[in-house]
C-alpha positions in Angstrom: 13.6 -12.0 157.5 13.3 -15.3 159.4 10.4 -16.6 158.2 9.3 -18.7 161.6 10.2 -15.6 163.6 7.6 -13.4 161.5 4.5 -16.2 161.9 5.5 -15.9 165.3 5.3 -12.1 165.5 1.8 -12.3 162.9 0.0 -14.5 165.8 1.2 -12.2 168.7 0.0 -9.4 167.4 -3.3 -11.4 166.6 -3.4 -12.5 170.4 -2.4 -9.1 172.0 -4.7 -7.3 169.8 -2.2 -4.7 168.8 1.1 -3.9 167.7 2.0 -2.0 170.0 1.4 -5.1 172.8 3.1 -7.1 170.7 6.2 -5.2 170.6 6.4 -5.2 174.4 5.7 -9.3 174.7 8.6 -9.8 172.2 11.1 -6.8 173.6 11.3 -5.2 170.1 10.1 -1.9 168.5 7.1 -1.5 167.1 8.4 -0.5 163.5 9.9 -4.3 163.9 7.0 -5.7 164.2 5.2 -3.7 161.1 8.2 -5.0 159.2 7.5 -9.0 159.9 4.1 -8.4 158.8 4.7 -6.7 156.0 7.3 -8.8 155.2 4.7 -12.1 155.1 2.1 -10.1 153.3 4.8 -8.9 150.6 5.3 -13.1 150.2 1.8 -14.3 150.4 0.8 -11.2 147.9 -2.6 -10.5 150.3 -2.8 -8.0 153.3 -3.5 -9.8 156.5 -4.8 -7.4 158.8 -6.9 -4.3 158.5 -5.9 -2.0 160.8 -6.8 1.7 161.6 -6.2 4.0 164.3 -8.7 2.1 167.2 -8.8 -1.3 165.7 -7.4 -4.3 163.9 -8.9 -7.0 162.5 -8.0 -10.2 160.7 -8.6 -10.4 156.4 -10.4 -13.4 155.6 -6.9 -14.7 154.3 -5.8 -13.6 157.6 -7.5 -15.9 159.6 -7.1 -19.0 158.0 -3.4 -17.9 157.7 -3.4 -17.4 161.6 -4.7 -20.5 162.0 -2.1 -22.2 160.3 0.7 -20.3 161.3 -0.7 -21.8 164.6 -0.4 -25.5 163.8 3.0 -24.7 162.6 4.8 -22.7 165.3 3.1 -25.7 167.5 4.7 -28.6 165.3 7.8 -26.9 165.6 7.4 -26.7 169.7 6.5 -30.0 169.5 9.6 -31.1 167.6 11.9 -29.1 169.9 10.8 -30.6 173.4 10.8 -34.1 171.7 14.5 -33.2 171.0 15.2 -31.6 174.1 13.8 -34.7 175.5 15.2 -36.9 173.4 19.0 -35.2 175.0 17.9 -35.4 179.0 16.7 -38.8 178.8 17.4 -42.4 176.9 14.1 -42.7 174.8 13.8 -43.6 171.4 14.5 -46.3 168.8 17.9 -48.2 169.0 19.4 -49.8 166.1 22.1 -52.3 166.5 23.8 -54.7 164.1 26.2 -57.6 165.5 27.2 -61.3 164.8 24.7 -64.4 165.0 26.9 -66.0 167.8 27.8 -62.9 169.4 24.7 -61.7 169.4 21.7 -64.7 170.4 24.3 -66.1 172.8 25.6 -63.0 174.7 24.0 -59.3 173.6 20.8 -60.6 173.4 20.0 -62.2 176.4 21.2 -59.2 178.8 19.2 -56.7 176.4 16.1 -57.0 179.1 18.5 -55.8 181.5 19.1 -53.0 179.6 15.3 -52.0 178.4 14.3 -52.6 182.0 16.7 -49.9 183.2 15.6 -47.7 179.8 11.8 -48.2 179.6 11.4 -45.6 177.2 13.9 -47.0 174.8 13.0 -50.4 171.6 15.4 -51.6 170.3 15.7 -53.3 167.0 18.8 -55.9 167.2 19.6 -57.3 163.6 22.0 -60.3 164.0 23.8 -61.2 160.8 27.4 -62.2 159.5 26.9 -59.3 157.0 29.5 -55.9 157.3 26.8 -53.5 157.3 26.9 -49.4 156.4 26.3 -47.8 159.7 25.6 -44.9 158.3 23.9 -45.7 155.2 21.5 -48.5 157.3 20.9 -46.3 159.7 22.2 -48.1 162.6 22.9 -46.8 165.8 26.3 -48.7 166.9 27.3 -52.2 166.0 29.6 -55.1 167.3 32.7 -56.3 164.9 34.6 -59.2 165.1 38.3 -58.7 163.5 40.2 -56.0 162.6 39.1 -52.9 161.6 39.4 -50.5 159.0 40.6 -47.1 159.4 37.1 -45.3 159.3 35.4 -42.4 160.6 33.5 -44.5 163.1 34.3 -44.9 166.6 35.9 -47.9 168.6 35.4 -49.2 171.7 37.7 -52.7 172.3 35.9 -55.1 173.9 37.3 -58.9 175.5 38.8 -60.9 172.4 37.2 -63.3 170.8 38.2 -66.8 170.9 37.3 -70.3 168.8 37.5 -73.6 170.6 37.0 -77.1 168.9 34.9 -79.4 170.8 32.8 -82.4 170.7 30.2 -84.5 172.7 31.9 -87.1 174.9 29.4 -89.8 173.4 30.8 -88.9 170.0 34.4 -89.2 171.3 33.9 -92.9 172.7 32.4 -93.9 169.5 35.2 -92.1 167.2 37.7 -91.6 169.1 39.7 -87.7 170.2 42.1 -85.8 167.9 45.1 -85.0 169.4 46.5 -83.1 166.1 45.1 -81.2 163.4 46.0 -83.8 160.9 43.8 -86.0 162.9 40.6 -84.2 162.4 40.6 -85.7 158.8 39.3 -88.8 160.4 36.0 -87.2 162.3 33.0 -85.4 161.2 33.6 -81.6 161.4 30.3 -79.3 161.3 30.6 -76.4 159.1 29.3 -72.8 159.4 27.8 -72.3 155.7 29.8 -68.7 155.5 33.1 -70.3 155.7 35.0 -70.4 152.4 36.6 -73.9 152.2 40.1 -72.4 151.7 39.8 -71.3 155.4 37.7 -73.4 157.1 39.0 -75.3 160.4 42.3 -72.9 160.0 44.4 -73.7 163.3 47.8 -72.8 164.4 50.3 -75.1 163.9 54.4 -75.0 163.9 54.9 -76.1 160.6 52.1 -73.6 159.2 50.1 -76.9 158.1 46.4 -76.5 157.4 44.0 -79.9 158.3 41.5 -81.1 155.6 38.5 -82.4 157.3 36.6 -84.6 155.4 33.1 -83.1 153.6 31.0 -82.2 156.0 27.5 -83.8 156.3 25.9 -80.6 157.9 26.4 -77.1 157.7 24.5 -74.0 158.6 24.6 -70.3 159.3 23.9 -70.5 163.0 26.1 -71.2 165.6 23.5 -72.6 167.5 22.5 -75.2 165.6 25.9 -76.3 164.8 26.6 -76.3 168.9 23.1 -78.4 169.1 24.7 -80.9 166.3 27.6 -81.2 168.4 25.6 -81.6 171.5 23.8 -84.6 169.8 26.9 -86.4 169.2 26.8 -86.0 165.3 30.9 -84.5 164.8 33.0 -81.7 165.9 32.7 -78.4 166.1 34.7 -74.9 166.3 32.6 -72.4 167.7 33.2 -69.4 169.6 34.2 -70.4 173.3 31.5 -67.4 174.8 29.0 -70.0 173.0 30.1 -72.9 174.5 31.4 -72.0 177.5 28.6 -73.0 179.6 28.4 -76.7 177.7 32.0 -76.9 178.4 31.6 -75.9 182.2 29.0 -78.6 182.5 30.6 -81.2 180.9 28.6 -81.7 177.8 30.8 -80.5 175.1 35.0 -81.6 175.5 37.7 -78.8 174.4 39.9 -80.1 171.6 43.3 -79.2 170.3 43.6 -76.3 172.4 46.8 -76.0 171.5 46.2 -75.4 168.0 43.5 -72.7 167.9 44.4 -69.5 166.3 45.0 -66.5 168.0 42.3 -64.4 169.7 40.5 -61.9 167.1 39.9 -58.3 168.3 36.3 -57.5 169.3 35.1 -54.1 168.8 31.6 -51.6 169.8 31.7 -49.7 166.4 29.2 -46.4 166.5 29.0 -42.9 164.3 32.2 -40.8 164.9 30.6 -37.0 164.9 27.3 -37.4 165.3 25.9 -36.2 168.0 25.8 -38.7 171.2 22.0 -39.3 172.4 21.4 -41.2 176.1 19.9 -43.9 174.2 23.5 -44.6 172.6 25.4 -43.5 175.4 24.0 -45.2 178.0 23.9 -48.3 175.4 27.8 -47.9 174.8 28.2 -47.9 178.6 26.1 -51.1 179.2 28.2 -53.3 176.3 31.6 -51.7 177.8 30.6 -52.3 181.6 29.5 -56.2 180.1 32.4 -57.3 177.3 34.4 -54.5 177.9 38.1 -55.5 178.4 39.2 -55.7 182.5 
């Protein structure tokens, strides 16, 4: 017999006071209900109740086994209507995993939008270069630059992701502008440290050519402090243009080569195919569609 069903039958008829009322609160006989107790007292090896033609009473085991059986069916109530909550409403912890650039200079700074609108939802927003295991890490939904795998998980497409080359204009008085690839050899080009030198600064060029910029002086794992390099005059960078574009716009930073660059790289939402879709991560997959999604 279910075992939860029978605790729960065990503290009725300790609260009704018989078996009889019992029977009648939970719309089943009243042999049924001798059969959950029995069946509890045939596992715990101990009778539960005494009970005789006018009375019942609780066995010393009986009561501290009501007792528990209480905290119990309670947890279990407790667990349910957190879940049921957890369905009607976005509450809870959100996981997410995306790119450094993607994520400081876009995701992250419309995320108080997003918690405002959700007040009853953290989020834990790990930014690194690394392909992690959603479902091994535990992470609710991530952003992928690339293509993708076939995989169980789900995609959403998102606006492409492009790479622009640019440079201060104080840095392109003092060393002059590229106006091919083969040029670049000539200027200071800041690296990203994750790029393996075999495909760093990789354009698009008609005769397939590849550019080899000299050694660079810096290099780091942060698009932001290789756009703040570049800001300061100290070489060239290629960073993604959603970094930049506001430099750009202002004038600070000068596009370079644009027609070199490579093509645009897919951009994809990734999140758990199959498991069952919570508000937090709907309403979360709705937000980065209605904000990168493609037109």
């Amino acid at each position: 017999m279910d075992r939860l069903r029978s605790m729960e039958v065990f503290v009725g008829v300790v609260e009704a006071g018989s078996f009889t009322a019992a029977a009648r609160a939970f719309e089943m006989s009243v042999v049924m209900v001798g059969k959950h107790i029995a069946d509890l007292e045939q596992r715990l090896g101990a009778r539960l109740l005494n009970r005789t033609t006018r009375r019942q009473s609780l066995t010393e085991i009986g009561e501290q086994y009501c007792e528990q059986c209480r905290q119990i069916l309670a947890h279990v109530q407790s667990a349910e209507s957190g879940a049921l909550a957890m369905r009607s409403s976005a509450r809870g912890n959100l996981r997410i995993s995306a790119p450094v650039a993607f994520g400081s200079a876009l995701l992250a700074p419309l995320l108080p939008a997003y918690m405002a609108a959700h007040p009853e939802v953290s989020v834990d927003l790990d930014l690194s270069e690394r392909i992690s295991d959603l479902v091994e890490e535990g992470l609710d939904a991530a952003i992928r630059i690339g293509r993708l795998d076939d995989s169980t998980l789900t995609a959403r497409p998102l606006k492409p992701y492009g790479m622009v080359i640019c440079g201060a204009p104080a840095y392109l008085a003092r060393c002059g502008t590229p106006a091919t690839p083969a040029d670049l050899a000539q200027h200071q080009c800041l690296d990203f440290l994750h790029w393996r030198r075999v495909v760093r600064w990789r354009l698009g060029q008609p005769d397939g050519a590849l550019p080899s910029p000299q050694p660079s002086r810096f290099r780091s794992n942060n698009g932001q402090a290789v756009k703040q390099m570049a800001l300061n005059g100290f070489g060239l960078a290629m960073l993604p243009e959603i970094v930049v574009a506001e430099e750009i716009a202002q004038g600070r930073l000068v596009p370079l080569l644009c027609d070199y660059m490579p093509p645009l790289r897919p951009l994809h939402l990734i999140y758990p195919r199959g498991r069952q879709t919570t508000p937090k991560l709907s309403t979360f997959v709705d937000f980065v569609v209605e904000n990168f999604g493609l037109a």
